[in-house]
KOLNU-373679 format. One record per residue (C-alpha): x, y, z. Coordinates in Angstrom, 3 decimals. Example, Ala and Ser with C-alpha at 12.3 -4.5 7.8 and 13.67 -1.06 7.14 Angstrom:
<sites>
@X=12.300 | Y=-4.500 | Z=7.800
@X=13.670 | Y=-1.060 | Z=7.140
</sites>
This chain:
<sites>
@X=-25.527 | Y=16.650 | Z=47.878
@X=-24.627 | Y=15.766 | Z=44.219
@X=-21.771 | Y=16.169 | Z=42.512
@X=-21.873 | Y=17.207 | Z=39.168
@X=-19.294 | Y=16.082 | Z=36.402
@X=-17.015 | Y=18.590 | Z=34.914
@X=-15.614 | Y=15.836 | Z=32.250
@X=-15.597 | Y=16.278 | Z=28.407
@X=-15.228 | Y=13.823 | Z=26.086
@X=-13.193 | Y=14.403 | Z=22.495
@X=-13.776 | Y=12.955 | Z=19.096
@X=-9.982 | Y=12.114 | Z=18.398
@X=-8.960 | Y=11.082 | Z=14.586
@X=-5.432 | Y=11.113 | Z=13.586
@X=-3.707 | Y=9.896 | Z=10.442
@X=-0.747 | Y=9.998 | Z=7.893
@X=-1.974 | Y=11.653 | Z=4.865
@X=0.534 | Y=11.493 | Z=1.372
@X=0.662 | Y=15.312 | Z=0.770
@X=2.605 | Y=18.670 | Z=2.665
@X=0.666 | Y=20.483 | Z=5.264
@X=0.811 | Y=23.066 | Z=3.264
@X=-1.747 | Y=21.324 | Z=0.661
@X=-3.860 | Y=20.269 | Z=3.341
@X=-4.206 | Y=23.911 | Z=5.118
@X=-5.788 | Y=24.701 | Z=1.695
@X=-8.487 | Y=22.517 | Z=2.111
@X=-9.038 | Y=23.516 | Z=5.784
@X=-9.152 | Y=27.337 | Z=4.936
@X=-10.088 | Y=28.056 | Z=1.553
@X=-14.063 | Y=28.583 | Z=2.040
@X=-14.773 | Y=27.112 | Z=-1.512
@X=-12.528 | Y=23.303 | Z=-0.929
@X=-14.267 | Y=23.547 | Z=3.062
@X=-17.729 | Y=23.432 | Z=0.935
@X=-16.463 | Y=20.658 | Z=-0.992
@X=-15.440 | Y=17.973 | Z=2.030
@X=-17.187 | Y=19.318 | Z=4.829
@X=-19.983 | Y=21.813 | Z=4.592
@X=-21.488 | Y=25.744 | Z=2.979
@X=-19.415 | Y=28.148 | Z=5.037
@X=-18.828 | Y=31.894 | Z=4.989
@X=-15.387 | Y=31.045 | Z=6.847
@X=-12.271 | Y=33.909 | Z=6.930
@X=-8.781 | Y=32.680 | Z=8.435
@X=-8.934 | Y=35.318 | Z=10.858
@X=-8.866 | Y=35.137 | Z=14.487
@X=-12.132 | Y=36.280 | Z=16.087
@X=-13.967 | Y=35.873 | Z=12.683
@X=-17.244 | Y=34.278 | Z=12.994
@X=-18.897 | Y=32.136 | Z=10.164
@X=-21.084 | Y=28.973 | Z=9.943
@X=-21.032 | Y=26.149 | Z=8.302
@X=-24.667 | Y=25.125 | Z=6.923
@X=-26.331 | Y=21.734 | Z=6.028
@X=-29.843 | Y=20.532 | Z=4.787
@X=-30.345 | Y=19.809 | Z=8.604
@X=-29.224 | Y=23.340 | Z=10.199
@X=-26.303 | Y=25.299 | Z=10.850
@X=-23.304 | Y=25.626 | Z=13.242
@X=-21.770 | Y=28.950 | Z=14.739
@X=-18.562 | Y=28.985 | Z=14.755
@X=-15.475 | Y=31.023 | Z=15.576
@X=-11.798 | Y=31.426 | Z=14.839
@X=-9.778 | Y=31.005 | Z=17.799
@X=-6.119 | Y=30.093 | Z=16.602
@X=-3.901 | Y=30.370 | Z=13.360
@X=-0.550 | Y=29.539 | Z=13.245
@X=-0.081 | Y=28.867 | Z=9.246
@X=0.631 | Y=24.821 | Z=7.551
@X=0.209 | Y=24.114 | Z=11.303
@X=-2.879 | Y=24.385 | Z=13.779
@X=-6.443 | Y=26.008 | Z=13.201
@X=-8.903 | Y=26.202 | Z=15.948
@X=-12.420 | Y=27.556 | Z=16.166
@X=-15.658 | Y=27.262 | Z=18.105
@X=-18.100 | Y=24.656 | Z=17.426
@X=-21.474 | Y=25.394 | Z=18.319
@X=-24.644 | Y=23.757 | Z=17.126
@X=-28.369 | Y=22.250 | Z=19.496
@X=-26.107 | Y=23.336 | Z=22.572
@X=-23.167 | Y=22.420 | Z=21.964
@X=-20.051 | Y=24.725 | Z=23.142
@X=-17.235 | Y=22.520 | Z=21.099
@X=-13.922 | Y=23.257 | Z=19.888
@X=-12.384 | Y=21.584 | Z=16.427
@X=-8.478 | Y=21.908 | Z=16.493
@X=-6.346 | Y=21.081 | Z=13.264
@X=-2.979 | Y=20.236 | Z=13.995
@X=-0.614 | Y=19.729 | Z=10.770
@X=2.972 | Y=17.973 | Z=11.058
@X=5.499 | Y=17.452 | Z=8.761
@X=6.753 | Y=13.674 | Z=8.330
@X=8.776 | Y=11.759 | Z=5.852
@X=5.707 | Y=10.666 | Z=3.798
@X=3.917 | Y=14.020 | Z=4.105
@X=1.805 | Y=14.632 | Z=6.690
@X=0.287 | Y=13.773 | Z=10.421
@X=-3.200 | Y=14.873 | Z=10.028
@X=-4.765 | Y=15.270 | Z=14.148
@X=-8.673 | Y=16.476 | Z=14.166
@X=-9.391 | Y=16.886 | Z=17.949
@X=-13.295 | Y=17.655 | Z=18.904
@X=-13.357 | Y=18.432 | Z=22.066
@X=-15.912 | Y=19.835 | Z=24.630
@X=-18.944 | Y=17.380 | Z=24.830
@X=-20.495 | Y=17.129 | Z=27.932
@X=-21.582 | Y=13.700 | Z=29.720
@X=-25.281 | Y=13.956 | Z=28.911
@X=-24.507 | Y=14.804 | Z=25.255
@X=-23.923 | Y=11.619 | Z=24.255
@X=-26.234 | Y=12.123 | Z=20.932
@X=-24.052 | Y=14.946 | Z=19.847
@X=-20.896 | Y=13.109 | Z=20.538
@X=-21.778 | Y=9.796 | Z=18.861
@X=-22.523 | Y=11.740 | Z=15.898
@X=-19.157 | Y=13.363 | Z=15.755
@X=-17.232 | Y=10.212 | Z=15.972
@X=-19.176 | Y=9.259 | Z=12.925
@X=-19.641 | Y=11.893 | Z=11.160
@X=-15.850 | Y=12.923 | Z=11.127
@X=-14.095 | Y=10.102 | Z=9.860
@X=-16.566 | Y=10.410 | Z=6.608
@X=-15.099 | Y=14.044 | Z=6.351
@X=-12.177 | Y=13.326 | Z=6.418
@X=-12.744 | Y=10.653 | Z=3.773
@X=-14.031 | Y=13.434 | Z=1.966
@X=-11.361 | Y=15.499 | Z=2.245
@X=-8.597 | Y=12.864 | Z=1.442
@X=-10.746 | Y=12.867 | Z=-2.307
@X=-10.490 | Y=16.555 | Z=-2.192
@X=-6.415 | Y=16.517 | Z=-1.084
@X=-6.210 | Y=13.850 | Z=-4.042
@X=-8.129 | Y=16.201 | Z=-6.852
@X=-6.774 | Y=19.247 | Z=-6.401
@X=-3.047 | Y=20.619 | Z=-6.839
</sites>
């Protein structure tokens, strides 16, 4: 008999970032700033609202799951089977805000898929850090 692993792995990145949540929720809702550090999306801030984001090399299906306002956004992640979930989670500090993007969901023989998150989403977030400093 074989036993058959029910572990997923997360892309984790976490950092202090110089502005108020509310600044950064912008760029994490607003469909036309999304475009601009991340991908083409038809996204809503509405729970149960389904949208993609699309790229020269496909799309991915997504859907909200959680909004709680300047502090966490959650939605589905789906793209080449994958069943993911990307959680935002926005906290106040001192010097403006802890910035946590949590992947999570990738199954043991995914290992493609989960490589290229933990690349691919630090050079978002680069992006976005140029979009947080452009925009007021």
């Amino acid at each position: 008999m074989t036993k058959t692993s029910t572990e997923t792995l997360s892309v984790v990145v976490e950092r202090e970032v110089p502005f108020p949540p509310e600044k950064i929720w912008r760029a994490l809702t607003q469909p036309h700033l999304l475009e601009e550090w991340l991908m083409k999306n038809d996204f809503k801030l509405a729970v149960d609202h389904r949208f993609q984001f699309r790229a020269d090399w496909g799309s991915v299906d997504c859907q909200v799951m959680a909004v709680e306002p300047n502090k966490t956004l959650s939605y589905t992640w789906g793209a080449y089977g994958l069943g993911s979930v990307v959680t935002w989670t926005l906290t106040p500090t001192n010097s403006g805000t802890h910035l946590r993007m949590e992947h999570s969901g990738f199954r043991p023989e995914q290992q493609q898929a989960y490589h290229g998150a933990r690349a691919g989403w630090p050079r978002f977030l680069a992006a976005l850090d140029e979009v947080l400093a452009r925009i007021d």
